[in-house]
C-alpha positions in Angstrom: -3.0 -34.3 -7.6 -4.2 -30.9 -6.7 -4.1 -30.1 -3.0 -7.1 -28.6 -2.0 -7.4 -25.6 1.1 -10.6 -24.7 3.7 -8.3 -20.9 3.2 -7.1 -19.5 0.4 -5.8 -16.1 -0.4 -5.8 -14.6 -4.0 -3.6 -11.8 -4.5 -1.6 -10.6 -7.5 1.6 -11.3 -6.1 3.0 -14.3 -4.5 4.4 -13.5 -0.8 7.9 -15.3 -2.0 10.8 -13.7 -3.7 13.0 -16.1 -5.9 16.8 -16.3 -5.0 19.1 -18.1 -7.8 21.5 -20.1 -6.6 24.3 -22.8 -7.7 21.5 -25.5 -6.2 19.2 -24.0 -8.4 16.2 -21.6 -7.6 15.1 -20.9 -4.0 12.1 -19.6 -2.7 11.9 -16.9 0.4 9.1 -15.5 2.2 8.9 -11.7 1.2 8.6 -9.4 4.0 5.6 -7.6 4.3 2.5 -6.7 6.6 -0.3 -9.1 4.6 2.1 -12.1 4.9 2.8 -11.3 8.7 -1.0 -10.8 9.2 -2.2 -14.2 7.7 0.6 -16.3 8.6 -1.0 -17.7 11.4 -4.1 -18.1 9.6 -2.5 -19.8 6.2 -0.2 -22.1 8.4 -2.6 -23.1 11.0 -5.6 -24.1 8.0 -2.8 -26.0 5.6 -3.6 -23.0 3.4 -3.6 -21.8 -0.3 -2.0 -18.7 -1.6 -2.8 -17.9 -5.4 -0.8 -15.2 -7.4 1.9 -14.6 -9.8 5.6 -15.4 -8.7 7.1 -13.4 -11.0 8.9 -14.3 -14.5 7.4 -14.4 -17.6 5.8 -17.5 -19.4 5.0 -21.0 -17.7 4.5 -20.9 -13.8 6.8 -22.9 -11.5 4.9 -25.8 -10.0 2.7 -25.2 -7.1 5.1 -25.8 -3.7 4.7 -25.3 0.0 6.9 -22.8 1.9 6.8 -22.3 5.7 4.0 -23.8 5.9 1.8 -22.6 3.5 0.9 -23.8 0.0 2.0 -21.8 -3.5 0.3 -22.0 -6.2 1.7 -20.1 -8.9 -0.4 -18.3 -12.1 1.8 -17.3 -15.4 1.6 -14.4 -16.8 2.9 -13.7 -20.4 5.0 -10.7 -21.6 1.6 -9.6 -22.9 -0.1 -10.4 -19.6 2.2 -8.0 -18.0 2.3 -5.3 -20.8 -2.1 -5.2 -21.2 -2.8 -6.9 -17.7 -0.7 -5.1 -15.1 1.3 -2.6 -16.8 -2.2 -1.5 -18.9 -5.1 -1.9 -17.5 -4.5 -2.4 -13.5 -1.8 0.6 -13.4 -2.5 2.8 -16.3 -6.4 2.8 -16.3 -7.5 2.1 -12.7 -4.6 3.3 -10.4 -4.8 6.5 -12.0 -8.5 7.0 -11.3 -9.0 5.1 -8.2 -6.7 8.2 -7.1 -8.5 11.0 -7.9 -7.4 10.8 -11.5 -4.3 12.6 -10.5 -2.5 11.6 -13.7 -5.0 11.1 -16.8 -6.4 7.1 -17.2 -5.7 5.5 -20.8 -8.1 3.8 -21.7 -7.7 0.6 -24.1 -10.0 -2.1 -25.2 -7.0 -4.5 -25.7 -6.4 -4.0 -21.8 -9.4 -4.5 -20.7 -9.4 -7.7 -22.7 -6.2 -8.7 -20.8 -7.6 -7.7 -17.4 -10.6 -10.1 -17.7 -8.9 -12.5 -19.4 -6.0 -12.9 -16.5 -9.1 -12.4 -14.0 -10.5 -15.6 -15.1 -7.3 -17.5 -14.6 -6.6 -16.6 -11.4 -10.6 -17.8 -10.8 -10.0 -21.1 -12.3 -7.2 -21.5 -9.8 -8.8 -20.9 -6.9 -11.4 -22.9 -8.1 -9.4 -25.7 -8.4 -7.3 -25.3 -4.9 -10.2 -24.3 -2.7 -12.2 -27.4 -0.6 -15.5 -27.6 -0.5 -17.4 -24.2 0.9 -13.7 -22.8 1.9 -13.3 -19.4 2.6 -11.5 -17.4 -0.3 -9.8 -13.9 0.4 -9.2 -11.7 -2.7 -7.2 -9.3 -2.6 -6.5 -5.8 -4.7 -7.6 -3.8 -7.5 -5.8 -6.0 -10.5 -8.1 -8.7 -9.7 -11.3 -7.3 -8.8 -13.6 -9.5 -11.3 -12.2 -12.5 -9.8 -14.9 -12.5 -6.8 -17.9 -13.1 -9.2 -16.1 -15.4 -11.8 -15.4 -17.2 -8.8 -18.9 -17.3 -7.3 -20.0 -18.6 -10.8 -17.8 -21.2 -10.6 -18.3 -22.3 -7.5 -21.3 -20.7 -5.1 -20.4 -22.6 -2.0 -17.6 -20.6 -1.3 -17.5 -17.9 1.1 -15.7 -15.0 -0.5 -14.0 -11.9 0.5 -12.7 -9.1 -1.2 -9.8 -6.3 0.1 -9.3 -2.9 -1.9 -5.9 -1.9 -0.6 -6.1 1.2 -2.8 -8.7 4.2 -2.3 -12.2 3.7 -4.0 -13.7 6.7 -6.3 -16.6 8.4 -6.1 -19.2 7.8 -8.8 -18.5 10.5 -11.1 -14.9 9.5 -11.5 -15.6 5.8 -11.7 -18.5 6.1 -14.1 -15.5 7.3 -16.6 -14.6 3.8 -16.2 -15.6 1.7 -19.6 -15.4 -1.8 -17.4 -17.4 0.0 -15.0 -20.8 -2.1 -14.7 -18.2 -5.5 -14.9 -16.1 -4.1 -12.1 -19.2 -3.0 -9.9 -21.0 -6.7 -10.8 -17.7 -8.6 -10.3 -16.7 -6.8 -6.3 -20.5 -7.6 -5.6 -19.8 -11.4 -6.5 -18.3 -11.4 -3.0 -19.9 -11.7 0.5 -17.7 -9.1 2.1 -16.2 -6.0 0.2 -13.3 -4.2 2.4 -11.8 -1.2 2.0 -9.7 1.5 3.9 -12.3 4.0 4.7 -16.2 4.2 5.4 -16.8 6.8 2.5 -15.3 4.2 0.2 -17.8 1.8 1.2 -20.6 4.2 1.2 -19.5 5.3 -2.3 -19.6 1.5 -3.3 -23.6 1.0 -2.4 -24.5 3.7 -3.6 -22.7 3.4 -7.0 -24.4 -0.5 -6.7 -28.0 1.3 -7.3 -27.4 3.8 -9.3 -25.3 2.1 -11.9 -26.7 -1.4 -11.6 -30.2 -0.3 -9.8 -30.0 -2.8 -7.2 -31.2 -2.2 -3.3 -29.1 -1.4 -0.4 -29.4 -0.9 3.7 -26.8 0.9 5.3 -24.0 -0.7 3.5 -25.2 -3.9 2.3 -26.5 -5.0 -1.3 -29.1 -7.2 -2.0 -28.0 -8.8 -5.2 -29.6 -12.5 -6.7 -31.5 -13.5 -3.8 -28.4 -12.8 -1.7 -26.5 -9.8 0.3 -23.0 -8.5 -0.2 -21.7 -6.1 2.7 -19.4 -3.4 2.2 -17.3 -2.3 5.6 -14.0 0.0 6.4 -11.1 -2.2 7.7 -8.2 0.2 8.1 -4.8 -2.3 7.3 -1.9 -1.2 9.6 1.4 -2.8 10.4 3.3 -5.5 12.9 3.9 -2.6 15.1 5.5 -5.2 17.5 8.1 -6.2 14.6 9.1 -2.6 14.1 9.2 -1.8 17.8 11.8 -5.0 17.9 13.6 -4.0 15.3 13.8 -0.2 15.9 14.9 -1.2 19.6 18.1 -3.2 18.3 21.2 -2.1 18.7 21.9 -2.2 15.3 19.4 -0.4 14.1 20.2 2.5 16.8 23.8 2.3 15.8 23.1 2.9 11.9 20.8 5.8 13.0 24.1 7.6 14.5 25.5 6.6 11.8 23.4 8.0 9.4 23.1 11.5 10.9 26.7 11.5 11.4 26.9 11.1 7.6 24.5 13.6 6.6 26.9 16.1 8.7 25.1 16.2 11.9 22.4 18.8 11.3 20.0 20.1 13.6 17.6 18.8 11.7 16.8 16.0 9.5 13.1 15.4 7.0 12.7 12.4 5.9 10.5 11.0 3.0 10.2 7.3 1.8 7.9 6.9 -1.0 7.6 4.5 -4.2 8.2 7.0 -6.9 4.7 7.2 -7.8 2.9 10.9 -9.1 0.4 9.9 -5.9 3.2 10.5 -3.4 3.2 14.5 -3.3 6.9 14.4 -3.7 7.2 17.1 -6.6 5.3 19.4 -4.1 7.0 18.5 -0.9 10.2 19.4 -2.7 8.6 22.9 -3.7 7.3 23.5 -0.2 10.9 22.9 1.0 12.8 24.6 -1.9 10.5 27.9 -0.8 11.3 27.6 3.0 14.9 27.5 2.0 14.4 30.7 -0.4 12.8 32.3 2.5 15.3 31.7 5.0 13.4 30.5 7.3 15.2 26.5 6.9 19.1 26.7 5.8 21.8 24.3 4.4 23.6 22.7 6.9 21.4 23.2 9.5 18.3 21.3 7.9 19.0 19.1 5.2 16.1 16.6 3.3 16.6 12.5 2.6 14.1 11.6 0.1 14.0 7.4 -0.6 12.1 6.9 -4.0 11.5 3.0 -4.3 11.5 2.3 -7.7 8.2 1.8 -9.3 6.5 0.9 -12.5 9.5 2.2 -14.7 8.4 1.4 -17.9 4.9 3.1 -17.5 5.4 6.0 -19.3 3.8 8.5 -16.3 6.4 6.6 -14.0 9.3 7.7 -16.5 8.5 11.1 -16.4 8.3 11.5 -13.0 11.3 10.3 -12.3 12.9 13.0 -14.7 10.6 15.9 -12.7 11.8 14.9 -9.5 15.4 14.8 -10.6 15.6 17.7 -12.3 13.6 19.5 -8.9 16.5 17.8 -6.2 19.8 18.8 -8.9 17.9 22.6 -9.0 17.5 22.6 -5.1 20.9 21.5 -4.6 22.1 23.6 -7.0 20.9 27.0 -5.5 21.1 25.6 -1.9 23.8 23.1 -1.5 27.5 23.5 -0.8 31.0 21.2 -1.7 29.7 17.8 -0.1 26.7 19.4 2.0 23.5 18.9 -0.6 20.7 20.0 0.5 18.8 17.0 -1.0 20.0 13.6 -0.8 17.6 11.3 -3.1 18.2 8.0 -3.2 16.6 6.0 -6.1 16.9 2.6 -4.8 15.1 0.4 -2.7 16.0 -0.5 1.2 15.9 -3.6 3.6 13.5 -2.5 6.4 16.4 -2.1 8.9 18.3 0.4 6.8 14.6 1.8 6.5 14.2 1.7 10.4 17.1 3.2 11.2 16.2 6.2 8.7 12.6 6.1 10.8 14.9 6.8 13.9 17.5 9.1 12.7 15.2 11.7 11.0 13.4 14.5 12.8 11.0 15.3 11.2 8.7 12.1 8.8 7.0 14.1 6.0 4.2 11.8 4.2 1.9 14.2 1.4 0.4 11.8 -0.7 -2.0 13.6 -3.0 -4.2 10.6 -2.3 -3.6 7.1 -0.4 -5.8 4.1 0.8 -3.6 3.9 3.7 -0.3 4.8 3.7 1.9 2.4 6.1 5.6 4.6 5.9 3.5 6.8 8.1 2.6 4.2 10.7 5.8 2.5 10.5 7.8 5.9 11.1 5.5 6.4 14.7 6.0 2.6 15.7 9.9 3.1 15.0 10.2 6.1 17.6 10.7 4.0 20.3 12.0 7.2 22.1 9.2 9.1 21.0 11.0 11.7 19.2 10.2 13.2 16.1 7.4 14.3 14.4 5.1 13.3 11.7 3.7 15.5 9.0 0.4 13.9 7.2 -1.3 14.2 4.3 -5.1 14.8 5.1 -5.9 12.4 1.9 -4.4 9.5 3.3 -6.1 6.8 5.3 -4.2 6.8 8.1 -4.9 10.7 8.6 -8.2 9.6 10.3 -6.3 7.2 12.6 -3.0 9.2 13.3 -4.8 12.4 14.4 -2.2 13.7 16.7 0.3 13.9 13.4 1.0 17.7 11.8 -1.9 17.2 9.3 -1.5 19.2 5.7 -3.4 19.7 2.5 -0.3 18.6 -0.2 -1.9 21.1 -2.7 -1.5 23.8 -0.7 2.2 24.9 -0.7 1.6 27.2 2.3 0.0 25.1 4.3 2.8 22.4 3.8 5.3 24.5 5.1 3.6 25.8 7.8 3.5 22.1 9.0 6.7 21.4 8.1 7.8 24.5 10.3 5.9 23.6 13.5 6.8 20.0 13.5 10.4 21.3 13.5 10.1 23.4 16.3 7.5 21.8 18.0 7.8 21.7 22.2 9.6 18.5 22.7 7.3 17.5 25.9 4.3 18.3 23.0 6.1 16.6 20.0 6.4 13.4 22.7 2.6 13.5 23.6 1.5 13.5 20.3 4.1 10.5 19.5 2.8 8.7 22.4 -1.2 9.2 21.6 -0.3 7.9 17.9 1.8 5.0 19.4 -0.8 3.9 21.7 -3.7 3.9 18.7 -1.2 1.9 16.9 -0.6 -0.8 19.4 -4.6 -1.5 20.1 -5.0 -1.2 15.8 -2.4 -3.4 14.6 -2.2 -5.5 11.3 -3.2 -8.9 13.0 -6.5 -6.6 14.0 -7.0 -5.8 10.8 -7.2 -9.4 9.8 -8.7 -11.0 12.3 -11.5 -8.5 11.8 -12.3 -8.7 8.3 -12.1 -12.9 8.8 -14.9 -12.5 11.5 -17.1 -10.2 10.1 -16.8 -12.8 6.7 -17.9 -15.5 9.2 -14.4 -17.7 8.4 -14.1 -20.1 11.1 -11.2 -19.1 13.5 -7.8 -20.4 13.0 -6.6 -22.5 15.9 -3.5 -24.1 17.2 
């Protein structure tokens, strides 16, 4: 018998990762700021949460974990090839960021793509009580919120873009375009990171599909969908916590200690993704060090590069660039056990991740474009001394929150370095003013804001208990 939920959330993921064990499989709740955000929603409402829980073929059967109840979506090896690998991350990702790398463009996706859409609507069909609220979240599922609405009108449904939302003349490239457009408006609430996006959504609503808008919301079949800006941030109190521990603070001597002790340490975590800025943040430093004005052993660069996506073939050759960039940098710059690059290709726990926040300097974040970008608020809620000092991106979402940070333009090499130099040697009473200013925006704009904000403005009844 299918349990049905007054709440469900629709995202492509599960929150669980899957541990094998000599019981068998185990289920754990994955780390992360939408699961820490809706937790107390989901546990409090006897929730639903719809996604894929990784694995290929049949899905496990649906299960509740702390509280919340799973229900698991398959996806096939074809799913995952067309679907995810095709159309969500070769077609859209591309050209939701300012078609940094070239989209493909492929019918057979885009079959796949509305194909897996309507599976994950027929789930939450099926799991969601009558005139339940229904989050949906992401660009891999962004016809789900009409397919739903088809299938069942007395929901109330929301919709999150995590990612940043094109202007019309890029997303007019788009060959699902009209579907997309028609499928976001099947929602009552349309969220994204920044107002422009939402501006950029209405308007592209009349002059693709003609239809009316005030201010920022749609009139579409005798109803209304609103579009809105709902910057997502982080638990800032979870990283406070942990970057307080005495763990943590020991692994951040630690760390320096390992890296020799330098006067100064930059620091870059990014998913190896071409939207990061990372082949241009290792130019910008390559030329400082050319210059003379930053030297090996007094400065030295840790650049984390999450895996990502590695058998998209843009992925691939990135990873190739950026090696090829750190062995040249190294090669010119380094000395016998004193590189001046140390790239690590792996992925971290978030207290080896907080202890890097609190042993480096110097945070450099120059994503070409971002919706957000959360390293950036996660490296200012981690300077618990307020030390350090953040160089930003101006194409990132959280450029417009964290204002006090050492904004750059990533495509300008110059003006990189020039932020790169005067967060170095910036005054340290200064360097803790700005920390503080960004800390206290933080605190007042946390993640559980976030949520509770978008739920209200959707009109979903208030979680209690």
């Amino acid at each position: 018998m299918t349990v049905r939920s007054g709440f469900v959330v629709v995202a492509n993921r599960l929150p669980v990762d899957e541990q094998v064990t000599s019981t068998g499989r185990q289920w754990r709740t994955s780390p992360g700021g939408l699961v820490t955000a809706l937790l107390p929603v989901l546990a409090v409402r006897g929730a639903t949460w719809v996604g894929w829980a990784g694995g290929v073929g049949g899905a496990p059967e649906p299960f509740d974990l702390d509280g919340i109840r799973l229900h698991p979506v398959p996806l096939s090896a074809d799913d995952i090839e067309c679907y995810y690998e095709g159309e969500s991350n070769t077609t859209i990702w591309p050209l939701y960021h300012d078609a940094v790398e070239t989209p493909t463009f492929s019918r057979r996706w885009r079959d796949a793509y509305r194909a897996v859409n309507e599976r994950f609507a027929d789930a939450a069909a099926e799991v969601a009580a009558d005139c339940a609220t229904v989050w949906v979240h992401d660009y891999q599922l962004q016809l789900v919120p009409a397919m739903l609405r088809a299938r069942r009108p007395d929901l109330r449904i929301g919709f999150f873009l995590h990612i940043p939302f094109p202007p019309i003349e890029l997303f007019m490239q788009m060959p699902l375009r009209a579907e997309i457009l028609r499928g976001l408006l099947g929602a009552d609430l349309v969220g994204f990171q920044q107002k422009l996006a939402a501006q950029n959504f209405v308007r592209l609503a009349r002059h693709l599909l003609g239809l009316r808008y005030t201010g920022t919301t749609v009139d579409i079949d005798g109803r209304t969908t609103k579009a809105d800006a709902f910057p997502i941030s982080i638990d800032v109190k979870e990283m406070e916590e942990l970057a307080a521990s005495s763990e943590v603070q020991a692994r951040a001597r630690q760390i320096r200690a390992e890296l020799g002790d330098p006067k100064t340490v930059i620091l870059g975590v990014d998913r190896l993704d071409y939207t990061k800025g990372i082949e241009l943040r290792l130019d910008a430093f390559r030329e400082l060090l050319e210059e003379g004005t930053l030297s090996v052993p007094d400065t030295v660069m840790v650049q984390v590069a999450t895996p990502s996506r590695e058998r998209v073939e843009h992925y691939e050759e990135l990873r190739v660039r950026v090696e090829r960039e750190v062995g040249r940098i190294n090669g010119d710059f380094g000395g016998v056990g004193l590189p001046a690059v140390h790239y690590l290709h792996q992925s971290y726990n978030r207290s080896e991740l907080a202890a890097l926040y609190c042993a480096a300097d110097v945070m450099i974040v120059t994503p070409l474009r971002d919706g957000m970008n959360l390293v950036a608020k996660e490296y200012v809620a981690a300077r618990i001394d307020q030390g350090g000092a953040l160089v930003l991106s101006e194409f990132t979402g959280a450029a417009s929150e964290l204002r006090h940070a050492f904004l750059c333009n990533p495509h300008d090499s110059d003006g990189v370095k020039d932020a790169l130099v005067r967060a170095i040697h910036v005054d340290k009473a200064e360097g803790r003013r700005r920390m503080r200013l960004m800390q206290r925006y933080l605190r007042a704009h946390d993640v559980n804001r976030w949520a509770r904000s978008f739920l209200a403005e959707l009109g979903a009844p208030e979680a209690t208990g």
